[in-house]
C-alpha positions as a Markdown table, in Angstrom:
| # | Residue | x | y | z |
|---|---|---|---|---|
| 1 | Unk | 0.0 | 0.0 | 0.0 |
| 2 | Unk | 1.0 | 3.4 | -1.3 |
| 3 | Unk | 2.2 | 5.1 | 2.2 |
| 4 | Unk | 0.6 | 8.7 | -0.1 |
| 5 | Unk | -3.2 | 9.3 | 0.5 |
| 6 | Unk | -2.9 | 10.6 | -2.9 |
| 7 | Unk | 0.9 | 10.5 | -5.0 |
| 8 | Unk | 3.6 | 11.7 | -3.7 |
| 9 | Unk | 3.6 | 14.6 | -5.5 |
| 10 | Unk | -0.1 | 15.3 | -4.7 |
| 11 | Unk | 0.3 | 15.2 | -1.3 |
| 12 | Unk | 3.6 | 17.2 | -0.7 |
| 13 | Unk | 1.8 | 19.9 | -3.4 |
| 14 | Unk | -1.7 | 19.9 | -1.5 |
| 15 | Unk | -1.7 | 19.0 | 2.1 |
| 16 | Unk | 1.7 | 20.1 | 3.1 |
| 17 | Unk | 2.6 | 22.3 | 0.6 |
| 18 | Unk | -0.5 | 24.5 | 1.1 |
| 19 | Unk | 1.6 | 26.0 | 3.6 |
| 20 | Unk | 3.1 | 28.0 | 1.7 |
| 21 | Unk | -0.3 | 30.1 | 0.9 |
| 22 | Unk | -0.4 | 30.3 | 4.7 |
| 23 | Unk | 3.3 | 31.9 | 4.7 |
| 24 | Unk | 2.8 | 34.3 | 2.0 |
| 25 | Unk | -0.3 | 35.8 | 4.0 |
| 26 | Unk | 1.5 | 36.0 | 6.5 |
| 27 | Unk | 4.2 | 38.0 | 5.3 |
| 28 | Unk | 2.1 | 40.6 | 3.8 |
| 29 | Unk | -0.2 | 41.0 | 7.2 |
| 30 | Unk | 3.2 | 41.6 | 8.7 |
| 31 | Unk | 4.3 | 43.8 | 7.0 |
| 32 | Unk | 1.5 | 45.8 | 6.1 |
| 33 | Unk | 0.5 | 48.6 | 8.4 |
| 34 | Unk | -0.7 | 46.9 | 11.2 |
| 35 | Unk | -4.9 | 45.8 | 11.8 |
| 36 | Unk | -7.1 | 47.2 | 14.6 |
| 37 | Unk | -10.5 | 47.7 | 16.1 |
| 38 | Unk | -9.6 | 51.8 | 15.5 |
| 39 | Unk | -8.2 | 51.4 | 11.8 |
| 40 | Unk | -10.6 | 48.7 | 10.4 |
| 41 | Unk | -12.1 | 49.9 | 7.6 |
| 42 | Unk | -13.4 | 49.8 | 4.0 |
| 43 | Unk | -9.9 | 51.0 | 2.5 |
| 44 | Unk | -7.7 | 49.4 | 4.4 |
| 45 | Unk | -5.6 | 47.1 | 2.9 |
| 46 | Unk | -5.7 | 44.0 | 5.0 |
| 47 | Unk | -9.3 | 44.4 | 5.4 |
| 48 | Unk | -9.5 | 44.4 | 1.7 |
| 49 | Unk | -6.8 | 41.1 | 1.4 |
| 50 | Unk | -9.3 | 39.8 | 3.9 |
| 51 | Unk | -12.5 | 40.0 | 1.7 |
| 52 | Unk | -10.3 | 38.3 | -0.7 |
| 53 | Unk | -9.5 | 35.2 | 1.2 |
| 54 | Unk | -13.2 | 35.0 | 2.7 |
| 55 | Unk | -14.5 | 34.7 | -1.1 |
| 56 | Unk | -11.7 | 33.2 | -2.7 |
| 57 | Unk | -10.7 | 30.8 | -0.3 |
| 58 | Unk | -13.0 | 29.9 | 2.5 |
| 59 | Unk | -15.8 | 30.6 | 1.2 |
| 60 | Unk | -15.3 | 28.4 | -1.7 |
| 61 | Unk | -13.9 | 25.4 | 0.8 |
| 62 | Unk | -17.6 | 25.9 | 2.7 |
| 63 | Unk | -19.3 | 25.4 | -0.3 |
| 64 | Unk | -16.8 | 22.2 | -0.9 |
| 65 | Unk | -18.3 | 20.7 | 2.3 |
| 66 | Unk | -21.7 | 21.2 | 1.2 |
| 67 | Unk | -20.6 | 19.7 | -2.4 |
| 68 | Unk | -19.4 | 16.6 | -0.4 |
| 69 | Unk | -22.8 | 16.4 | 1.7 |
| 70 | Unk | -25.9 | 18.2 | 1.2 |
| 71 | Unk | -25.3 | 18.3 | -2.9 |
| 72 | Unk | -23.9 | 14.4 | -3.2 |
| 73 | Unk | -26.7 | 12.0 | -4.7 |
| 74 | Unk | -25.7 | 9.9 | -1.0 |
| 75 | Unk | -26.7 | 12.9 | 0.8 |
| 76 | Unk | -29.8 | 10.7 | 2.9 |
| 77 | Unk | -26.7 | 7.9 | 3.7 |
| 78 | Unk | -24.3 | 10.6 | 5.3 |
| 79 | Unk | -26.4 | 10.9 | 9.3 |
| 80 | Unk | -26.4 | 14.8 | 8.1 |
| 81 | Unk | -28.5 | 17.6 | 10.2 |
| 82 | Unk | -31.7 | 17.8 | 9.0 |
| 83 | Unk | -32.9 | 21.8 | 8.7 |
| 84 | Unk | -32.4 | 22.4 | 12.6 |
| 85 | Unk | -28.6 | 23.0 | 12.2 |
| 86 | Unk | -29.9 | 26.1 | 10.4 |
| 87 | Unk | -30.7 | 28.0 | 14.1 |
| 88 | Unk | -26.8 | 28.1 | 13.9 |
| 89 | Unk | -27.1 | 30.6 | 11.2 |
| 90 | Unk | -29.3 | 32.9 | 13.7 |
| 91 | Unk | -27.8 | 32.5 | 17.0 |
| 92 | Unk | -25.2 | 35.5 | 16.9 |
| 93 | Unk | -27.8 | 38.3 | 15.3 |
| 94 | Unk | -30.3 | 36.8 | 18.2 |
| 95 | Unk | -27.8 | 37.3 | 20.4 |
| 96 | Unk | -26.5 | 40.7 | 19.3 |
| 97 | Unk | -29.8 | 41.6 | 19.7 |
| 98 | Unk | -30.5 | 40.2 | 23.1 |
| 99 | Unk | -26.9 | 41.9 | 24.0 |
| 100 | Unk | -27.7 | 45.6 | 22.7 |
| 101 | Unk | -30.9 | 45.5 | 24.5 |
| 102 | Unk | -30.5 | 44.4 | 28.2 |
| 103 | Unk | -26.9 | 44.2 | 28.5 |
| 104 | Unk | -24.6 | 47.2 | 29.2 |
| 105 | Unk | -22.0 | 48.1 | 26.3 |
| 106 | Unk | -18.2 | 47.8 | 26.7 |
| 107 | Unk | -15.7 | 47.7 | 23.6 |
| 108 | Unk | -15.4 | 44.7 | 21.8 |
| 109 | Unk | -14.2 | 43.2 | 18.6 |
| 110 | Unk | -14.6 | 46.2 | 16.1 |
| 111 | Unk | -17.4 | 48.0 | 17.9 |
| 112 | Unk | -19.6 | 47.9 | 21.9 |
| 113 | Unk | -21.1 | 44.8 | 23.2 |
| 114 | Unk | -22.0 | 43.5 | 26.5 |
| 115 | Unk | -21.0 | 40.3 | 28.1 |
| 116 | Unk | -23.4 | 37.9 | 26.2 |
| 117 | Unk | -22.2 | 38.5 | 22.7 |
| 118 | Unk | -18.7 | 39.3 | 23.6 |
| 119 | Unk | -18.7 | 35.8 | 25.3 |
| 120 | Unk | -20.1 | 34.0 | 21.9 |
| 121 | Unk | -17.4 | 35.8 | 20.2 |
| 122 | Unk | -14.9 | 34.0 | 22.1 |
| 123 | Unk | -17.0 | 30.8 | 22.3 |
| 124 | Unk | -16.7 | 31.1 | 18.1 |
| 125 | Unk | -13.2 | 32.0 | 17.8 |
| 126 | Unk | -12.5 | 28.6 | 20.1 |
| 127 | Unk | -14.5 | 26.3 | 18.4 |
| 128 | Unk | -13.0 | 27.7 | 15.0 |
| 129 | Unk | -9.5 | 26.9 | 16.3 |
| 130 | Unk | -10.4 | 23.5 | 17.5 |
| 131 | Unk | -12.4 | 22.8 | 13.7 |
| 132 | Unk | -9.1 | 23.7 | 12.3 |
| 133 | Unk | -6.9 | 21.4 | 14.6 |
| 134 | Unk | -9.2 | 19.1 | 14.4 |
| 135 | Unk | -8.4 | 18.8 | 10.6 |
| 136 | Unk | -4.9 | 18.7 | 10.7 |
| 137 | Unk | -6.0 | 15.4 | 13.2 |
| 138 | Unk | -7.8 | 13.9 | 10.2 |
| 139 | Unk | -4.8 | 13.9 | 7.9 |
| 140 | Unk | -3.3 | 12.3 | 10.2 |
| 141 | Unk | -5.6 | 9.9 | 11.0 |
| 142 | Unk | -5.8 | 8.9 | 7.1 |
| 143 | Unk | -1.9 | 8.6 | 7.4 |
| 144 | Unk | -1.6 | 6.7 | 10.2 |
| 145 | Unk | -4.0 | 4.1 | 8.3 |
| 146 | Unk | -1.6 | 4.1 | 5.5 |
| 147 | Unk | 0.5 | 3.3 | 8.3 |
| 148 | Unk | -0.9 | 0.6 | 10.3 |
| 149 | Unk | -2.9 | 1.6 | 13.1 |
| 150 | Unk | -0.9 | 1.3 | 16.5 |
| 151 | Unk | -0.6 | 3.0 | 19.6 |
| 152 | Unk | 2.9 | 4.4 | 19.0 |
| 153 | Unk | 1.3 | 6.2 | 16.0 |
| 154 | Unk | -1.0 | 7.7 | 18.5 |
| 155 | Unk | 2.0 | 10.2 | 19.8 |
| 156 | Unk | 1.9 | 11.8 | 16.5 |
| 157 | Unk | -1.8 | 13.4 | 17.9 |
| 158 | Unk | -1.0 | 14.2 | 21.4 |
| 159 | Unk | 1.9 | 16.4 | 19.6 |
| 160 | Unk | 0.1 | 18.3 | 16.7 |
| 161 | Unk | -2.7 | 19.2 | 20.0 |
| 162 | Unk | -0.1 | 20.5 | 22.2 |
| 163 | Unk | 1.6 | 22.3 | 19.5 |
| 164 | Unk | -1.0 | 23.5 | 18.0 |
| 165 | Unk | -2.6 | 24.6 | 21.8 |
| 166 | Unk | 0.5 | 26.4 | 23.0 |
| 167 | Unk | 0.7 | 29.1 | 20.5 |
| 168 | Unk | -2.9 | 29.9 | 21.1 |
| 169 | Unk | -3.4 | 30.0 | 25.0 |
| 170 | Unk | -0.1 | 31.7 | 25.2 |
| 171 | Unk | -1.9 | 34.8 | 22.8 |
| 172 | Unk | -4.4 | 34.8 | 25.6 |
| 173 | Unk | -1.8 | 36.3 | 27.7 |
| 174 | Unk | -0.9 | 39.5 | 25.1 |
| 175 | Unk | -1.8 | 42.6 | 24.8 |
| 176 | Unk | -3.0 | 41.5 | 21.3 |
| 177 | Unk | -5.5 | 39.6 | 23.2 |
| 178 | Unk | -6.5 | 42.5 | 25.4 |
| 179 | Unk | -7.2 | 44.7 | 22.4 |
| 180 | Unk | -9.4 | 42.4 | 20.5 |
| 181 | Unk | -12.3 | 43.2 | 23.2 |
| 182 | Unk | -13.0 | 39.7 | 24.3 |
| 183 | Unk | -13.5 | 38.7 | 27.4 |
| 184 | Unk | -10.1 | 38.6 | 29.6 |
| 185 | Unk | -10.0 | 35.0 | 31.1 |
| 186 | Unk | -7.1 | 36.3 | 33.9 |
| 187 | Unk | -7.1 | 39.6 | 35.3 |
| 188 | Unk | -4.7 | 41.6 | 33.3 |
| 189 | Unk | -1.7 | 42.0 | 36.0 |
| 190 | Unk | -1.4 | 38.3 | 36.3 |
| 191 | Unk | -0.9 | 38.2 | 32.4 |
| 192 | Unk | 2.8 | 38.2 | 32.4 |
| 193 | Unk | 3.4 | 36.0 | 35.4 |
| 194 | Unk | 1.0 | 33.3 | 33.6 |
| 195 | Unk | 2.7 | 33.6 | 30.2 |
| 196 | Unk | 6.1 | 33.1 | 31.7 |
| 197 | Unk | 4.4 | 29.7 | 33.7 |
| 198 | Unk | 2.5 | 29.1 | 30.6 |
| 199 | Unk | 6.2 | 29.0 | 28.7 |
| 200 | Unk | 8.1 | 27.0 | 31.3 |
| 201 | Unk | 5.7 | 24.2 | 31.0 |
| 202 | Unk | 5.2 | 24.2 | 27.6 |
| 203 | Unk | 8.8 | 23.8 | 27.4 |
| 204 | Unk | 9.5 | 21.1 | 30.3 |
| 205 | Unk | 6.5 | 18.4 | 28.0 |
| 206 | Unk | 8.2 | 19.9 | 24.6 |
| 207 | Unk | 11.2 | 18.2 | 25.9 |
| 208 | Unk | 9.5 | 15.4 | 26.7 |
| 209 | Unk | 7.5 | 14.6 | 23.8 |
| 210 | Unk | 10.8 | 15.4 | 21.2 |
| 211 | Unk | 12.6 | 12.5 | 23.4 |
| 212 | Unk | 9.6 | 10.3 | 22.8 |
| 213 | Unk | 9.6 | 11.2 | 19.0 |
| 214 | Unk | 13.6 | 10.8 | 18.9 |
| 215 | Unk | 13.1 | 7.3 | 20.4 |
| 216 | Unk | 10.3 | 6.4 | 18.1 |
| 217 | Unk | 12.5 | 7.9 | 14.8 |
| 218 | Unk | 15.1 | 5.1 | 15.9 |
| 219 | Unk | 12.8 | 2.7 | 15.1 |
| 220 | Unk | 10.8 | 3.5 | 12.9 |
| 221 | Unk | 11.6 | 5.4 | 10.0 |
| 222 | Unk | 9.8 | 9.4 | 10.1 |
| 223 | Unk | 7.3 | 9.6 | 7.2 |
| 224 | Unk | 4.3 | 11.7 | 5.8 |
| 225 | Unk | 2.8 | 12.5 | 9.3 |
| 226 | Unk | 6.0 | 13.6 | 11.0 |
| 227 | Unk | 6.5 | 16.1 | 8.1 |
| 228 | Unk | 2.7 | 17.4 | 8.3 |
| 229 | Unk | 3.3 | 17.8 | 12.4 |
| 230 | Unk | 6.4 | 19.7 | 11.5 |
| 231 | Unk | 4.9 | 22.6 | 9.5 |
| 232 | Unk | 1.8 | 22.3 | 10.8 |
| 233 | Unk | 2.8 | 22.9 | 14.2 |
| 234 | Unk | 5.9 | 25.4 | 13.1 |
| 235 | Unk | 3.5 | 27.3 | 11.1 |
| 236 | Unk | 1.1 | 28.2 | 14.1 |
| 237 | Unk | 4.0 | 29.0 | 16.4 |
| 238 | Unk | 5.2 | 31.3 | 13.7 |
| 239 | Unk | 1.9 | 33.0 | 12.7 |
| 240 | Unk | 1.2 | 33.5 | 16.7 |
| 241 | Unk | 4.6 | 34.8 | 17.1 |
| 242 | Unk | 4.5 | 37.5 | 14.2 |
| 243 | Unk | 0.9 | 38.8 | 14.3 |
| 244 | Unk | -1.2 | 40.1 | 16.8 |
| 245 | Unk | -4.7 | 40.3 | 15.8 |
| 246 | Unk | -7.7 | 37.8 | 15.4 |
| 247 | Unk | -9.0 | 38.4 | 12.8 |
| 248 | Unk | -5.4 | 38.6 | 10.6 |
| 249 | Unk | -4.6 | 35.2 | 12.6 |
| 250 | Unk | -7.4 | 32.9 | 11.5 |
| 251 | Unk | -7.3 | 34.2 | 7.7 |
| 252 | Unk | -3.5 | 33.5 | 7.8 |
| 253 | Unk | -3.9 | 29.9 | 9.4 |
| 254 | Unk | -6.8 | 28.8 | 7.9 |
| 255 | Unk | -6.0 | 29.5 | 4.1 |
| 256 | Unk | -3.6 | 26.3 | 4.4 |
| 257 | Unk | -6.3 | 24.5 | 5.5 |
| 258 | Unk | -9.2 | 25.8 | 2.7 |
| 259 | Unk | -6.2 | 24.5 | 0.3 |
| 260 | Unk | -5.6 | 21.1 | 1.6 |
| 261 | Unk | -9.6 | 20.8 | 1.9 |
| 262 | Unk | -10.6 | 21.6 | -1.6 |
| 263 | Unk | -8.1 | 18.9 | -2.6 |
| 264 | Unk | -9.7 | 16.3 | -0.5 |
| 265 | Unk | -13.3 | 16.6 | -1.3 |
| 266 | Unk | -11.9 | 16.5 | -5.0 |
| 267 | Unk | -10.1 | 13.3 | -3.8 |
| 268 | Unk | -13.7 | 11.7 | -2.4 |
| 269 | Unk | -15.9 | 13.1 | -5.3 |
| 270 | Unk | -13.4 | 11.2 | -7.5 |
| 271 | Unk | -13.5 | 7.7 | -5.6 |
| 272 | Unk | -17.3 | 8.0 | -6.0 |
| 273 | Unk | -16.9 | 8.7 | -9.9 |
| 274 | Unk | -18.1 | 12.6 | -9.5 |
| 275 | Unk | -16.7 | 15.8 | -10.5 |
| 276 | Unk | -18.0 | 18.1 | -7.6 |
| 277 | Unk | -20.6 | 20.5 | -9.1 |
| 278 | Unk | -19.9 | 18.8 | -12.3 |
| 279 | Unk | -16.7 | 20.2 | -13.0 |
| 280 | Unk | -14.1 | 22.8 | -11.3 |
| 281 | Unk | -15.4 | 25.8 | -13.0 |
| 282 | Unk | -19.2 | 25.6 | -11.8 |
| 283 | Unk | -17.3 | 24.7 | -8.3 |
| 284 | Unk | -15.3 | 27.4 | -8.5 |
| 285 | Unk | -18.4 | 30.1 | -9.6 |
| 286 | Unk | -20.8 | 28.4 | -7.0 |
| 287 | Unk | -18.3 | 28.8 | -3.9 |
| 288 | Unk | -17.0 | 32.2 | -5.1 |
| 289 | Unk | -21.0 | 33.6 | -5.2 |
| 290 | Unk | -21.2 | 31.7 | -1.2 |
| 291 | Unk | -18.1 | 33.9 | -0.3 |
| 292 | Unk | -19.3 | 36.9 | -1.9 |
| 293 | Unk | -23.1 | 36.7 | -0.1 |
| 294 | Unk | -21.0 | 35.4 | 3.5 |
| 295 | Unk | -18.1 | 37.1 | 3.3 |
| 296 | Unk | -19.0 | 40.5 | 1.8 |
| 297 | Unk | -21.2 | 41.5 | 5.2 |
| 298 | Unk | -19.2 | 40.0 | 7.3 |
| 299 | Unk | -16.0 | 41.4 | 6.5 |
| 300 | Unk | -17.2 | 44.7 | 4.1 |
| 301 | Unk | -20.5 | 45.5 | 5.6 |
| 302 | Unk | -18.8 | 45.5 | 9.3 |
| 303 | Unk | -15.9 | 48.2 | 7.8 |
| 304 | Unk | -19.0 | 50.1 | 5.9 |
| 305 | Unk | -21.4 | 50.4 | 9.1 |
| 306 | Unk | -20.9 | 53.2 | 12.1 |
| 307 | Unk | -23.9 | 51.1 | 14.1 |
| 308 | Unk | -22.2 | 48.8 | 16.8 |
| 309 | Unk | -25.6 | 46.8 | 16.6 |
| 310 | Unk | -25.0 | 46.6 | 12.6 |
| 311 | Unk | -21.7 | 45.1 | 12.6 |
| 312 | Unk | -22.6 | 42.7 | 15.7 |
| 313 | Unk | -25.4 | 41.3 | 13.9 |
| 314 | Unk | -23.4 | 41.2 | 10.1 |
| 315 | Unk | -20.5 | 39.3 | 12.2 |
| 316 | Unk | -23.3 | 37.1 | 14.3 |
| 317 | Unk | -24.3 | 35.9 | 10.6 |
| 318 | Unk | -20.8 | 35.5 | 9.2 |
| 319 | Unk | -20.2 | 32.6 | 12.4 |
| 320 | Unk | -23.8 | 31.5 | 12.5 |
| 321 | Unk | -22.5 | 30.3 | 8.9 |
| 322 | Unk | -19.6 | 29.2 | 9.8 |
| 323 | Unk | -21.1 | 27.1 | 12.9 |
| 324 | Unk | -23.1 | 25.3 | 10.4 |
| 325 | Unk | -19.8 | 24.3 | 8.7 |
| 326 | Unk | -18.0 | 23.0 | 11.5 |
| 327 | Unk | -21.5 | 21.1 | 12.5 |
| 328 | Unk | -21.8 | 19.5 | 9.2 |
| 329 | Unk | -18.0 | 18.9 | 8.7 |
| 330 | Unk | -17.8 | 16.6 | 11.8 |
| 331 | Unk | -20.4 | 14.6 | 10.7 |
| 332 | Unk | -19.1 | 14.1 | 7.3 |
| 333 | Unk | -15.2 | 13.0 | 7.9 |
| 334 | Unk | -15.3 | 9.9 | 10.8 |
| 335 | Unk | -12.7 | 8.6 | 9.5 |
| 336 | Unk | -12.5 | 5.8 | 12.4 |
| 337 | Unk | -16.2 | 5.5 | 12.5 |
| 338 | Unk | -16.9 | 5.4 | 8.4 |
| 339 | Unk | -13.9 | 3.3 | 7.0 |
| 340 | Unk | -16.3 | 3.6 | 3.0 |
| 341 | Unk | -14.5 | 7.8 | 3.3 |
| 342 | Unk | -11.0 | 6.0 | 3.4 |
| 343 | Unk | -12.3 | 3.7 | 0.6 |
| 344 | Unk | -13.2 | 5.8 | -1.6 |
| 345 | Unk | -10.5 | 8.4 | -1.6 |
| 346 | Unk | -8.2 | 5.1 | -2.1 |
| 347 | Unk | -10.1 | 4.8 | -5.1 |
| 348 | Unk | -10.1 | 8.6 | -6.7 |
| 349 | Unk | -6.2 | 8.0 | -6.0 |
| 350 | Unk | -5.9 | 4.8 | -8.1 |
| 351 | Unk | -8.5 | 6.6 | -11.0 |
């Protein structure tokens, strides 16, 4: 067995070399003039390379997930969420709106909000992180089948979480963090003292788990998984350790992602003898229109409106849609649990 999910050249192009997308967004937010609840607006130039990404990118991976599920002719055979999931579109304006009227207004992510919707701010930025970590898992998992399932293998997991976990809760410590106008976890004074604890014991199980890896790499010979921990992890250390806002963050880390995802729902159309959409332009057109009608409020619309209410609600919608995603997504790729989504990409890669 091929140890490639794909080819060799597939996979180093698509789900590691996607990185590369990642790093070139990276560099420009960098270097750009930096992005901020006071400067975000219509002509701003990362709010602008932002709109881009949201229709370009991940609004056209969105509409890949709903190509793979909703749209597929074995839709009713895929346990999807029947038109209930939808109230996920809906909570954040029905909360902005609960917020604005009995809550009492402090600043917040790009405008006022009261505890309630700044708390579902944070709650989405979370489970966003953990959706995207969470699919960094799945190429693993696919790769650790090409592998042989075993319990060493299972190190490879505990490492990509901690790596990826690190970087993140550290930021919750920064003064990046305390500008963004969600709610502070710590009081502020303690900030430093916990990020300097934070690093000490990030580095004392670092140490530990590179042993364990050095050990394992004696015996068995590093492959495709240890190379995707590598960037994966050294990208998110490296995005969290050069930028300082949310918002730049998650477009820069999850454009590597949207690249390695559009690759394999073309993978699993193909092992099921489909062209998603019918072919990649209509794919292409369909997804781009999604971004346009998600991402255009939710990144435009917000830099457009003067109304803290307005924006709330415009970026209430932009997660309610991406709630839906996540929800539908987890159903979709149980790897362990469907073994016929393994199947079938092994077949689109011997087509």
């Amino acid at each position: 067995m091929s140890p490639w999910l794909i080819s060799r050249r597939d996979d180093l192009t698509w789900f590691h070399g996607s990185v590369i997308a990642g790093i070139l967004l990276l560099l420009f937010f960098w270097l750009n003039q930096p992005l901020s609840n006071d400067n975000y607006g219509a002509t701003h130039l990362s709010v602008i390379v932002l709109l881009l990404w949201g229709v370009l990118f991940d609004g056209t991976h969105v509409f890949g997930t709903y190509v793979r599920s909703y749209l597929a002719p074995n839709s009713a055979q895929q346990n999807l969420p029947g038109p209930w999931s939808l109230c996920l579109v809906v909570l954040g304006p029905l909360l902005a709106v609960l917020d604005a009227a009995f809550l009492s207004q402090q600043p917040s992510l790009l405008g006022q909000a009261g505890w309630l919707f700044r708390g579902f701010l944070l709650f989405a930025y979370l489970w966003a992180y953990f959706h995207l970590v969470r699919q960094h898992y799945g190429f693993l998992v696919l790769y650790r089948r090409k592998m042989g399932a075993s319990v060493e293998t299972r190190l490879d997991s505990v490492v990509l979480w901690f790596g990826c976990l690190y970087p993140f809760a550290r930021f919750s410590f920064t003064d990046g963090y305390r500008r963004s106008g969600l709610p502070l976890l710590f009081p502020p004074d303690l900030s430093n003292t916990l990020r300097g604890l934070l690093d000490v014991i990030a580095a004392a199980v670092a140490l530990v788990l590179f042993s364990l890896l050095w050990r394992r790499a004696k015996r068995l010979k590093p492959g495709q998984s240890e190379l995707l921990l590598g960037i994966v992890i050294g990208f998110h250390l490296l995005v969290f350790a050069l930028l300082d806002n949310l918002l730049t963050i998650t477009a820069t880390l999850t454009i590597f992602h949207n690249l390695q995802y559009h690759r394999i729902v073309w993978q699993y159309e193909s092992g099921h003898h489909r062209r998603p959409a019918g072919g990649m332009m209509r794919y292409l057109g369909w997804g781009i229109l999604l971004g346009t009608i998600w991402y255009g409020p939710r990144v435009m619309g917000v830099a457009l409106s003067g109304s803290s209410l307005i924006r709330n609600l415009l970026l209430g919608f932009g997660w309610g849609v991406a709630f839906h995603h996540y929800y539908v997504d987890s159903r979709i790729w149980r790897v362990r649990r469907t073994p016929s989504i393994a199947e079938a990409l092994d077949r689109g890669a011997a087509a």
